[in-house]
VOBA-1610 file (N, C-alpha, C; in pm, whole numbers, padded with zeros to 5 digits, always signed):
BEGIN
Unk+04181-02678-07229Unk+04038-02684-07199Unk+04004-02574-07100Unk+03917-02499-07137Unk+03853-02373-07050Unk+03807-02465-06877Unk+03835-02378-06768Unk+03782-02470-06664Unk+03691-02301-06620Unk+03643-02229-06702Unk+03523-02111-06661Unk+03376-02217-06610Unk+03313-02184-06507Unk+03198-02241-06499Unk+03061-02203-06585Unk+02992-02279-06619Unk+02939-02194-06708Unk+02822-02154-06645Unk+02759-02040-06708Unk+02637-01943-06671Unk+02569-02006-06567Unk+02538-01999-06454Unk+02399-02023-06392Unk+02278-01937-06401Unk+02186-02068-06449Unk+02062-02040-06511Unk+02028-02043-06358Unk+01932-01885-06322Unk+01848-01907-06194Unk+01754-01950-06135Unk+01680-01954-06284Unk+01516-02031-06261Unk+01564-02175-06240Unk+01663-02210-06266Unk+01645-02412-06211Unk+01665-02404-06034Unk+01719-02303-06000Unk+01730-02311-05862Unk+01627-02234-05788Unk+01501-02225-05836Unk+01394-02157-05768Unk+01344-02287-05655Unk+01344-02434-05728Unk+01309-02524-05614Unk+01399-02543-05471Unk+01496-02493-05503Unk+01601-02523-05403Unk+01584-02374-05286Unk+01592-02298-05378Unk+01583-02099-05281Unk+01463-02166-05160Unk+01335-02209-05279Unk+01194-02245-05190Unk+01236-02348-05046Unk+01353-02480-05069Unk+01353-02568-04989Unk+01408-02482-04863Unk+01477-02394-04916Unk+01586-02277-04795Unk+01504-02215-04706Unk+01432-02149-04793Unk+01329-02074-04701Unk+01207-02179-04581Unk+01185-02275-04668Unk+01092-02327-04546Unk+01139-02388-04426Unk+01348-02461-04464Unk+01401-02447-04371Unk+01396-02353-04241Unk+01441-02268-04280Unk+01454-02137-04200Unk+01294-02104-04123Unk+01196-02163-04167Unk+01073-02146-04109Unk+01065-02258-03987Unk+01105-02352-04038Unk+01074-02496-03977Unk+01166-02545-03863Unk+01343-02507-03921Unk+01431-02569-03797Unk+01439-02682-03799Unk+01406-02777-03949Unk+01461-02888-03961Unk+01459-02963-04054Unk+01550-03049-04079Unk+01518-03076-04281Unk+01430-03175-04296Unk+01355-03266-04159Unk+01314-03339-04137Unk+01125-03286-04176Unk+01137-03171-04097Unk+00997-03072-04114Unk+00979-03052-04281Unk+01099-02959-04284Unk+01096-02899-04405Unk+01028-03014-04509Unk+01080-03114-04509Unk+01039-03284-04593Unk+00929-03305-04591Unk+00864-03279-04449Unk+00697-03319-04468Unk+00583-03215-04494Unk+00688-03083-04440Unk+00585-02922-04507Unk+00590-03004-04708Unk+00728-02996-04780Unk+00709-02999-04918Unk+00712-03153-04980Unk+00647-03228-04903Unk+00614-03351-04915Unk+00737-03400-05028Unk+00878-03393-04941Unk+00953-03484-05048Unk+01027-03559-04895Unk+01133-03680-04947Unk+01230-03707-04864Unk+01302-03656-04796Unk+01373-03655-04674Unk+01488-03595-04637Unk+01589-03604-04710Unk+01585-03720-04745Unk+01731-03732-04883Unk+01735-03560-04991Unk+01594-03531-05049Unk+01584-03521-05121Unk+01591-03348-05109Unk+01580-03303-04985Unk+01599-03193-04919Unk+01709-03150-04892Unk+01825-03229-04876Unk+01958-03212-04837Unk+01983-03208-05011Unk+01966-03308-05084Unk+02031-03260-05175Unk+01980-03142-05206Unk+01878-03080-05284Unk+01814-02944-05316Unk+01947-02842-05247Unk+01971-02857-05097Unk+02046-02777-05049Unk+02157-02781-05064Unk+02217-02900-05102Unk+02356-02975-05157Unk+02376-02844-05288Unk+02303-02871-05385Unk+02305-02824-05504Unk+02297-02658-05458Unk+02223-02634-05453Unk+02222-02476-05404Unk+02326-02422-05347Unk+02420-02497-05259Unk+02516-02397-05209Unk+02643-02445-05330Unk+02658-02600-05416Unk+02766-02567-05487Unk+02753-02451-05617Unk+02640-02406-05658Unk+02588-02312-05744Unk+02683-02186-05671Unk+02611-02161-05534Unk+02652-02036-05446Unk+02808-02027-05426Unk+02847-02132-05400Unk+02992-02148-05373Unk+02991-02104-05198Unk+02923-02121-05139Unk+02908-02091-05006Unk+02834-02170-04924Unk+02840-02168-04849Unk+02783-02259-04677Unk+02640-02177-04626Unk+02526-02244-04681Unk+02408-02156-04644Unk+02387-02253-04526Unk+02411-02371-04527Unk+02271-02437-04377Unk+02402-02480-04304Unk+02419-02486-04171Unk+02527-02539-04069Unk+02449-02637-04026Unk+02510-02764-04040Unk+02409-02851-03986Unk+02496-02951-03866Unk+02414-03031-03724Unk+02451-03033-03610Unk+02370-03150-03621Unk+02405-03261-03507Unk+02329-03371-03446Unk+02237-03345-03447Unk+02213-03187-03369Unk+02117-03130-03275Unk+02027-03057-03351Unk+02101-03000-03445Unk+01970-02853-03469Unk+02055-02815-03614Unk+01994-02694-03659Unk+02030-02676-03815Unk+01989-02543-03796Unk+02123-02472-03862Unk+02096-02312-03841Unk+02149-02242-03982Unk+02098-02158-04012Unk+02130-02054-04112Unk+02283-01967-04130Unk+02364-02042-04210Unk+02479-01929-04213Unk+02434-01776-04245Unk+02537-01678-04238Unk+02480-01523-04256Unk+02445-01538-04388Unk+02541-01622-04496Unk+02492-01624-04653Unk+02343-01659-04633Unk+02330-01731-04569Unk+02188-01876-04594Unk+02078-01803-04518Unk+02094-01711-04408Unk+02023-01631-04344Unk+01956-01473-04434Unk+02083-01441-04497Unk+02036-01270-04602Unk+01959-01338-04695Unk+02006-01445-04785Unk+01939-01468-04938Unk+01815-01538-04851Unk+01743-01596-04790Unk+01604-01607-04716Unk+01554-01476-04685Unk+01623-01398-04594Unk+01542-01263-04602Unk+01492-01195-04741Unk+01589-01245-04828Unk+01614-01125-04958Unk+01447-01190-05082Unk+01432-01295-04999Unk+01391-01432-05148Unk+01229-01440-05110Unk+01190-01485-04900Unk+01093-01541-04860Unk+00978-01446-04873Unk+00989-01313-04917Unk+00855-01236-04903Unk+00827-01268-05064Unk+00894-01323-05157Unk+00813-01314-05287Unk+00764-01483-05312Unk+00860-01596-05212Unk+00819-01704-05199Unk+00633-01673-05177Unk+00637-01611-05069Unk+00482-01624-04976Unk+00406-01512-05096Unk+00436-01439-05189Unk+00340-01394-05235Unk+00311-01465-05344Unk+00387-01520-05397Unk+00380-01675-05543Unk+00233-01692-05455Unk+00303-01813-05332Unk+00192-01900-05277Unk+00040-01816-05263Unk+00023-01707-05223Unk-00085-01661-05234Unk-00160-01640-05362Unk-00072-01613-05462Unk-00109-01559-05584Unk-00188-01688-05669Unk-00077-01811-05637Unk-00165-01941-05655Unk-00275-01993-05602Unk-00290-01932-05493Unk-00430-01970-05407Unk-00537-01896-05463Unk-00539-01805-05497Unk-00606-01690-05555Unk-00672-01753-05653Unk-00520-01816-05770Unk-00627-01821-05913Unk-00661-01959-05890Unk-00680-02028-05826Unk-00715-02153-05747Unk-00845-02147-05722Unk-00863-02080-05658Unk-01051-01990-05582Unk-01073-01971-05680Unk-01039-01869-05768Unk-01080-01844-05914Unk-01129-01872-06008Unk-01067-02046-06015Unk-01116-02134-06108Unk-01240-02200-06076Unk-01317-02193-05970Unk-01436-02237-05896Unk-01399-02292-05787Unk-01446-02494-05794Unk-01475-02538-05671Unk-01306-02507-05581Unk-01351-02480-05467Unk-01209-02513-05360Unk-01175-02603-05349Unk-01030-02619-05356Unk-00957-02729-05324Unk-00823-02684-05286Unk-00768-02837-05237Unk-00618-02802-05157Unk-00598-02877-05047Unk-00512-02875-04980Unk-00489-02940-04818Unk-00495-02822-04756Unk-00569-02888-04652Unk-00609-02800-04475Unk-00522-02852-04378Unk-00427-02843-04335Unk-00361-02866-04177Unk-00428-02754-04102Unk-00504-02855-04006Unk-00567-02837-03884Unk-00532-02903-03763Unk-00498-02818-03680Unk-00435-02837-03506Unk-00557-02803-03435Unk-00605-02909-03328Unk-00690-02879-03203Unk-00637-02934-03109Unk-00699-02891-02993Unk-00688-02970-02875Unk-00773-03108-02813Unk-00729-03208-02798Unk-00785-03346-02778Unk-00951-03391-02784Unk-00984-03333-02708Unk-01097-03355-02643Unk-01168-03227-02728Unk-01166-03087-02716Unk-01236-03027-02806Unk-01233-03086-02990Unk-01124-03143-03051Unk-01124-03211-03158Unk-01201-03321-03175Unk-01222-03410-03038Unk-01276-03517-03081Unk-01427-03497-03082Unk-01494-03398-02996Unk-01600-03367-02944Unk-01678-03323-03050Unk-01632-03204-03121Unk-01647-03083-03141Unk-01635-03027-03277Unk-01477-03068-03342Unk-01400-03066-03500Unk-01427-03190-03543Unk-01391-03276-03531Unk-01407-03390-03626Unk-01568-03436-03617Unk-01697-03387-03568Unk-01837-03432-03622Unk-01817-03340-03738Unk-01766-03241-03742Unk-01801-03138-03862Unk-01728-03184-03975Unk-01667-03282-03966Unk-01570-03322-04129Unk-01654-03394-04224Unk-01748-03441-04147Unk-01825-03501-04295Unk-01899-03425-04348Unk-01979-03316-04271Unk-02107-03205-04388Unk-01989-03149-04437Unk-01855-03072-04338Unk-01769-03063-04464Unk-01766-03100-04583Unk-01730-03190-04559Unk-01633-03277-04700Unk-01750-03274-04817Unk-01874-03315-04780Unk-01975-03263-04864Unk-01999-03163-04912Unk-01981-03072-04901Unk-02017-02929-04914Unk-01842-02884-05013Unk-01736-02935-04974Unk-01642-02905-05044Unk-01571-03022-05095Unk-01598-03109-05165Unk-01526-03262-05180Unk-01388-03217-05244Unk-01370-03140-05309Unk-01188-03114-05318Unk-01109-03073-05230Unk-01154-03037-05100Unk-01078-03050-04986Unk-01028-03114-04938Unk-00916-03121-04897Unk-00838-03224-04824Unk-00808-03182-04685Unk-00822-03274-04570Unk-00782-03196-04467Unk-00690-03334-04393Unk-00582-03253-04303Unk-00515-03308-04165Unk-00572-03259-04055Unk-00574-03362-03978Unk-00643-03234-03861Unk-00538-03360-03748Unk-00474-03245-03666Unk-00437-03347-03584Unk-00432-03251-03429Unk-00482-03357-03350Unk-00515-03356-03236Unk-00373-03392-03114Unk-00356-03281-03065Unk-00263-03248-02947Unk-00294-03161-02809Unk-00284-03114-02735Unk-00296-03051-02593Unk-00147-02952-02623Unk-00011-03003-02667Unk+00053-02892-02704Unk+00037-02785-02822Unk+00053-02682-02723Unk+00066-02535-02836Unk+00153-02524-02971Unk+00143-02586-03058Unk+00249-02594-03169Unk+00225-02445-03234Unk+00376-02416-03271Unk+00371-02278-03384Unk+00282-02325-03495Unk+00206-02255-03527Unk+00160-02279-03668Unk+00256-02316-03787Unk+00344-02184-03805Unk+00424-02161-03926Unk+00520-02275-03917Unk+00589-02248-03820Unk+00695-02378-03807Unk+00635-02540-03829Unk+00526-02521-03772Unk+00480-02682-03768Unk+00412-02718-03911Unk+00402-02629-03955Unk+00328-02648-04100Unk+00167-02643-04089Unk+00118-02556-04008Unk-00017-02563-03986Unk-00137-02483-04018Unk-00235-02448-04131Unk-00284-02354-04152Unk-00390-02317-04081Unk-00413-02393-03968Unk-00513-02349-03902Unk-00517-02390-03726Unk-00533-02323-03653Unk-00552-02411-03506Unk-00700-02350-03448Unk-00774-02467-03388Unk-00879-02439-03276Unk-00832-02397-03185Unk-00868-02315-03109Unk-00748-02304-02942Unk-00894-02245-02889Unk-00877-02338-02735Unk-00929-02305-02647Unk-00899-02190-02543Unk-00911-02041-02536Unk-00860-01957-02491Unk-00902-01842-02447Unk-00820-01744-02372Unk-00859-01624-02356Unk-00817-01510-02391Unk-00681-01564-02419Unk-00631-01452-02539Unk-00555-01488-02656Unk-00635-01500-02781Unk-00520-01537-02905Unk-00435-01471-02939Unk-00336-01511-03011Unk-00257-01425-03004Unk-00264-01342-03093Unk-00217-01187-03070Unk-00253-01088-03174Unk-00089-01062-03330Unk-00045-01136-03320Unk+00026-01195-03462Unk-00042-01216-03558Unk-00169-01339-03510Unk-00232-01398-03608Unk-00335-01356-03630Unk-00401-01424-03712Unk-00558-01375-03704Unk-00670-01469-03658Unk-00744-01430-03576Unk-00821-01490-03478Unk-00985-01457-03468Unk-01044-01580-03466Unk-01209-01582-03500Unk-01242-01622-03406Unk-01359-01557-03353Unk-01407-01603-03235Unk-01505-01700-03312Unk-01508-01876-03245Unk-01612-01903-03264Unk-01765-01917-03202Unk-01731-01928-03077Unk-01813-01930-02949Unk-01785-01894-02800Unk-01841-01842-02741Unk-01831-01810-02624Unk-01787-01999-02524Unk-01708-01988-02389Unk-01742-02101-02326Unk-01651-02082-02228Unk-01718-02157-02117Unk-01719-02151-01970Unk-01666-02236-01895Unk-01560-02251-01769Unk-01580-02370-01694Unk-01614-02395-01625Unk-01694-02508-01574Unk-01813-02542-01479Unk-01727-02623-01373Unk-01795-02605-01262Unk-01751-02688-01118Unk-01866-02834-01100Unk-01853-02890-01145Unk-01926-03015-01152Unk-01913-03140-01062Unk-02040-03244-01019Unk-02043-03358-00974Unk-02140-03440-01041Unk-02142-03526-00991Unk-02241-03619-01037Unk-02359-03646-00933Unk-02447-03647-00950Unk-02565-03691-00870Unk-02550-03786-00743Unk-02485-03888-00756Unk-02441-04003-00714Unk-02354-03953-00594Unk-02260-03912-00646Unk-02177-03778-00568Unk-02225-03726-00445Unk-02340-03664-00454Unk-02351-03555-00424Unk-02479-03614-00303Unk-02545-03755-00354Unk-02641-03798-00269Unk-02516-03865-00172Unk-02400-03882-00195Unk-02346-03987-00075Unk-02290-03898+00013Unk-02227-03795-00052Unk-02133-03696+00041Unk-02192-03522+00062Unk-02267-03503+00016Unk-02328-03390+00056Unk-02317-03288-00070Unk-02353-03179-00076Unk-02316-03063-00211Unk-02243-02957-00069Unk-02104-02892-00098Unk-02029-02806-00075Unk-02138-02649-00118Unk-02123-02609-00031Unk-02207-02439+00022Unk-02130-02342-00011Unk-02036-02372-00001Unk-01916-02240-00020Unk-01752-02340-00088Unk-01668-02232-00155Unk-01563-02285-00222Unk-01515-02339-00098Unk-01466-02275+00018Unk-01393-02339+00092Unk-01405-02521+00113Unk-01517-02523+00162Unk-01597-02650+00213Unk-01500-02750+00077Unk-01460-02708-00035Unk-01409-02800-00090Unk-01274-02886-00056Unk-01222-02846+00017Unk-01126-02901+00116Unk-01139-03038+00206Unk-01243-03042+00218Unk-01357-03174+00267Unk-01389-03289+00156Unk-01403-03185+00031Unk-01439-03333-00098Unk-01287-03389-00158Unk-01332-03495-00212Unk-01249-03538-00342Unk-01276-03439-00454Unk-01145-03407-00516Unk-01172-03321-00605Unk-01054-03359-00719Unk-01075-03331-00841Unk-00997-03393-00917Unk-00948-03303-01014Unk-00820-03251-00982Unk-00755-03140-01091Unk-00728-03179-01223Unk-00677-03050-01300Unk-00672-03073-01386Unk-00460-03052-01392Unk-00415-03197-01456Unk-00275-03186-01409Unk-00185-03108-01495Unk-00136-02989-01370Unk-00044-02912-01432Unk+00048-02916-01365Unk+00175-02766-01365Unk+00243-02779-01221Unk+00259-02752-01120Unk+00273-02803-01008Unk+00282-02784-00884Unk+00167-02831-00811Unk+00097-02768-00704Unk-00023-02805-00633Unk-00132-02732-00691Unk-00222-02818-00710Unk-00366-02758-00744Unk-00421-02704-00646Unk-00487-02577-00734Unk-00545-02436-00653Unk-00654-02426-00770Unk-00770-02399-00687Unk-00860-02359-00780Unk-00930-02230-00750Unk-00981-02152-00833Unk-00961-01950-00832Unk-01096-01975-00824Unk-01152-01910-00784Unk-01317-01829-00766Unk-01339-01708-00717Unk-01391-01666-00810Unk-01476-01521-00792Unk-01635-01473-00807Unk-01671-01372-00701Unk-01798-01360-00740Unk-01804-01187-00646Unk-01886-01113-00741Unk-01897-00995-00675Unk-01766-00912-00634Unk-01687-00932-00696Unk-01544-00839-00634Unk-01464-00968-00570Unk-01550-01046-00480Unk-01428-01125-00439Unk-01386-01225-00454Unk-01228-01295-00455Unk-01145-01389-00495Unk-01098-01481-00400Unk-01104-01608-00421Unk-01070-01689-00306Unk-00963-01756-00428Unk-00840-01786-00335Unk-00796-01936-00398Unk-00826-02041-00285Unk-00849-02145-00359Unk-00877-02273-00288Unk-00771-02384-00308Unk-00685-02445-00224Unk-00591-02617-00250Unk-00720-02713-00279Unk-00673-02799-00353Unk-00779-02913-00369Unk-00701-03013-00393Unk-00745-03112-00323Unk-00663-03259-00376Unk-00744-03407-00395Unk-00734-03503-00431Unk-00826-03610-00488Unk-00762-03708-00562Unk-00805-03805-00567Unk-00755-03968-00606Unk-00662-03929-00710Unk-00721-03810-00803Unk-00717-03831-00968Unk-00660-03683-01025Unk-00583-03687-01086Unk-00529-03586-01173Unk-00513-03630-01301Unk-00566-03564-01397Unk-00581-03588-01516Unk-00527-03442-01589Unk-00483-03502-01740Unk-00461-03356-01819Unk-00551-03364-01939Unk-00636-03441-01913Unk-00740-03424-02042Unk-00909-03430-01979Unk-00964-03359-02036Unk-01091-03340-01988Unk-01219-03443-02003Unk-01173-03507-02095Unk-01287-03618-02115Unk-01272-03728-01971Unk-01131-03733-01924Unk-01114-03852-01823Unk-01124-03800-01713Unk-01136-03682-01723Unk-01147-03588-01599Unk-01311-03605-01579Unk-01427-03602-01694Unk-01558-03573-01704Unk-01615-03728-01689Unk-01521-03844-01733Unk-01571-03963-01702Unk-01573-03996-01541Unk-01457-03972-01463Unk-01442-04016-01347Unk-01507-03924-01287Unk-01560-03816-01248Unk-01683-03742-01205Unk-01813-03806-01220Unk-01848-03845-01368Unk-01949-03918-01389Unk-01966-04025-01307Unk-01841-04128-01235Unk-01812-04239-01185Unk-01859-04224-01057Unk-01857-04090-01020Unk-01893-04084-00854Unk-01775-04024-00822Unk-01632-04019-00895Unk-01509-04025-00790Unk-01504-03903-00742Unk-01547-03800-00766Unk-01562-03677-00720Unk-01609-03585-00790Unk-01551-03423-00714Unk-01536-03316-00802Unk-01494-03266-00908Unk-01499-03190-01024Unk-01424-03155-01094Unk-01414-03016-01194Unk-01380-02943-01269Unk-01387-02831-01318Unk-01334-02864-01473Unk-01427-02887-01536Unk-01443-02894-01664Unk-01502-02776-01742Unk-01442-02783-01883Unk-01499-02679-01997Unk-01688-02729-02033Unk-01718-02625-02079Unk-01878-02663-02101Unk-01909-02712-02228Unk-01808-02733-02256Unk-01788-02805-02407Unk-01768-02991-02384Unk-01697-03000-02256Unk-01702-03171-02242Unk-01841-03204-02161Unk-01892-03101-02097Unk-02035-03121-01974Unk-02145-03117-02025Unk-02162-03054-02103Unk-02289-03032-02214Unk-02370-03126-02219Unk-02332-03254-02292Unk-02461-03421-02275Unk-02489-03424-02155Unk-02344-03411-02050Unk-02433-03528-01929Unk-02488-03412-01880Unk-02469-03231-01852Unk-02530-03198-01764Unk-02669-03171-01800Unk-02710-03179-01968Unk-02844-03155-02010Unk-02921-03300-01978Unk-02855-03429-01954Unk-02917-03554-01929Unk-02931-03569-01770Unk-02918-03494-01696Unk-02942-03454-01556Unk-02799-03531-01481Unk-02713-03629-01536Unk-02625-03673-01481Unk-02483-03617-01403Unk-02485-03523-01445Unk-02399-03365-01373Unk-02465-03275-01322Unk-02427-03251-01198Unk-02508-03106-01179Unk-02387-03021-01149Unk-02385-02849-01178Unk-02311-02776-01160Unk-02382-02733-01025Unk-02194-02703-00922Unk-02217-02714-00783Unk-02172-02534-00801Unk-02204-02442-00653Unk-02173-02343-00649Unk-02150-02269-00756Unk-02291-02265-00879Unk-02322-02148-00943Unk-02300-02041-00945Unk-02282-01951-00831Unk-02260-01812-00776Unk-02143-01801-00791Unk-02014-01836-00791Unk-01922-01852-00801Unk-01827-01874-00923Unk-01766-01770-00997Unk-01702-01809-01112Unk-01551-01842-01112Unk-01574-02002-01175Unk-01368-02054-01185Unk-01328-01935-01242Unk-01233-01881-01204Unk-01152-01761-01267Unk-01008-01812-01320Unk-00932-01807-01459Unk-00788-01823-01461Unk-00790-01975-01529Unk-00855-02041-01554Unk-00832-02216-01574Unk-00856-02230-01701Unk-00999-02239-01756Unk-00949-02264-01918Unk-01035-02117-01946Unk-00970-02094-02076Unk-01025-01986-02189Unk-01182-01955-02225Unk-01206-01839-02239Unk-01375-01828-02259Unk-01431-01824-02346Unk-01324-01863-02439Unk-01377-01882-02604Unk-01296-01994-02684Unk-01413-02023-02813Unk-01323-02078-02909Unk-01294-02031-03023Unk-01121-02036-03066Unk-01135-01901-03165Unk-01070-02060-03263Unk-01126-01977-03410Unk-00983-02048-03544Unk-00908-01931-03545Unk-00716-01974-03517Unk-00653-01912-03546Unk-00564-01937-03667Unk-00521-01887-03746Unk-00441-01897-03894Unk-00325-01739-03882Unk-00212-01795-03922Unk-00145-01676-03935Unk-00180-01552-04043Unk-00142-01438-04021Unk-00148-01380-04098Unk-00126-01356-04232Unk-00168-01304-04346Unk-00197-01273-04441Unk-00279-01188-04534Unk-00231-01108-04619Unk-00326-00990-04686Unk-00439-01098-04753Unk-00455-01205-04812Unk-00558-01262-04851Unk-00554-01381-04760Unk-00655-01405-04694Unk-00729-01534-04583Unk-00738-01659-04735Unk-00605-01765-04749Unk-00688-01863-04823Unk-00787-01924-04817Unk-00901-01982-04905Unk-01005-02021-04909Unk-01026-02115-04823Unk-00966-02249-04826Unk-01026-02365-04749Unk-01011-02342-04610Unk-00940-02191-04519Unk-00904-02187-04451Unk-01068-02110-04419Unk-01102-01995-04489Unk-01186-01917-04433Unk-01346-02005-04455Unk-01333-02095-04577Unk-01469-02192-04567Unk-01470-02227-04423Unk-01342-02348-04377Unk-01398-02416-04244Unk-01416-02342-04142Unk-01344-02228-04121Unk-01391-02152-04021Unk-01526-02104-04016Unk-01565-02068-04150Unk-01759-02043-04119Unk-01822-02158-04111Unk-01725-02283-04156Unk-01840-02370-04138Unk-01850-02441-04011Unk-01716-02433-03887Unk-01764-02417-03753Unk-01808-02304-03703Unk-01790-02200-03744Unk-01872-02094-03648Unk-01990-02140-03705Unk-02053-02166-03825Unk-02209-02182-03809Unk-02272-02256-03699Unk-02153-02407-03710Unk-02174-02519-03600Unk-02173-02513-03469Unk-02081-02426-03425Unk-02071-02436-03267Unk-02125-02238-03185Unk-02188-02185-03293Unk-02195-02041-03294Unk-02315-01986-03158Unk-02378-02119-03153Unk-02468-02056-03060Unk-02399-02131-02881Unk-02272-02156-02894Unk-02200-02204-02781Unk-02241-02366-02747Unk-02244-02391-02630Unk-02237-02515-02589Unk-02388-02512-02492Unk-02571-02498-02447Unk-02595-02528-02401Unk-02596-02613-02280Unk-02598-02620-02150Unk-02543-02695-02052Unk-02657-02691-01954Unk-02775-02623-01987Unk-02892-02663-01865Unk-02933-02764-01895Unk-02998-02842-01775Unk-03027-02979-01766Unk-03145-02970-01835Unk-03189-03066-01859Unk-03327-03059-01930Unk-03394-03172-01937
//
């Protein structure tokens, strides 16, 4: 009996090359499973099969982590630029065929998502009902590519220049109190004088310092207070409360300071260094911007395009 193996046909292992490559994107077979919506079972095998075809050791795999042998590392270099042009090429005749459709993974940050992205999902969804979207809401910076994400809001001042980046609106952070505040304990004249209030950072590391500038010059200021928070809505409630000071985006201040319930303290004075002065959609790069990616982005810049209003009124 002949023991020759017989021919390998290559097209049956195009699903498996694909599972390799998004490995190698992702850093885990766990990711990789929920980027190509199958099991982990079902991922290991794909890769099972692929290397007894190869006769070689493409994935090293650890408790800890999962890395690319040199085999498993070249045939990804050699394979992933025609993977990503398939996927485009399908998106293409996708648009092509008329209405848009597809899944959207969308990343924001907490409080700008809840505020801000998610009112806009329903004229969405109207306007494109074959859309599908994730949108999930974090404060950490996730990779796009790795995390499986085609799109992030980021609150910032500089996106990064890898990707591609839309400005959607200009925005500011305000030094704020509450009325209540401000009738019991006085309004602060100068940054210093803030040393005297309750003031309520925003929690990062080490000791809170807050930057101001105006006209050329820079003060840092220490500030300390009941309350440290790392999200801005609880930061903008307990201000509201009376409990003090605080330095919020003009994206969480907007209602109360147009309902007279905030007033911005030391105007003259700009927070310098704390949050970002814009909101951009960022999406990685690509010679063609897929569709559902470049719809939602115009359809928040239409929404949030003229910024955040914040005079009282």
């Amino acid at each position: 009996m002949s023991t020759t193996k017989p021919e390998l046909r290559n097209e049956l292992l195009w699903g498996q090359l694909h599972a390799l490559t998004v490995i190698a994107q992702v850093g885990s077979f766990t990711k990789a499973a929920q980027r190509l919506s199958l099991s982990k079972a079902a991922i290991s095998q794909r890769i099972a099969d692929l290397e007894r075809a190869m006769g070689v050791q493409l994935v090293a795999r650890t408790t800890r982590s999962v890395r690319l042998s040199e085999a498993g590392q070249r045939l990804v270099e050699e394979t992933e630029a025609s993977f990503a042009q398939i996927t485009r090429s399908l998106a293409e005749a996708r648009d092509a065929a008329g209405q848009p459709r597809g899944l959207l993974r969308i990343t924001a940050p907490v409080a700008l998502g809840r505020q801000h992205v998610a009112p806009q999902l329903e004229s969405f969804f109207r306007l494109y009902p074959e859309i599908r979207i994730e949108l999930d809401l974090s404060d950490r910076l996730v990779p796009l590519a790795q995390e499986g994400f085609d799109l992030a809001i980021r609150h910032t001042s500089a996106p990064p220049d890898t990707h591609v980046a839309v400005k959607l609106c200009a925005s500011r952070a305000l030094l704020l109190a509450s009325t209540s505040y401000l009738k019991k304990l006085g309004e602060p004249g100068h940054p210093t004088e803030l040393a005297q209030h309750a003031c309520l950072p925003y929690l990062r590391p080490g000791p809170a310092v807050w930057l101001f500038e105006r006209a050329g010059e820079r003060l840092k200021v220490p500030v300390q207070g009941p309350l440290r928070a790392g999200n801005s809505e609880i930061l903008r409630d307990a201000v509201l409360s009376g409990l003090g000071i605080a330095l919020l985006p003009d994206f969480s201040a907007a209602p109360a300071l147009r309902a007279g319930r905030l007033k911005e303290i030391l105007p003259d004075w700009r927070p310098a260094g704390f949050f970002g002065d814009g909101i951009y959609a960022i999406h990685p790069w690509s010679s063609t911007t897929p569709r559902p990616v470049r719809l939602f982005t115009e359809h928040l810049k239409k929404a949030l395009g003229q910024g955040f209003e914040t005079a009282a009124g």
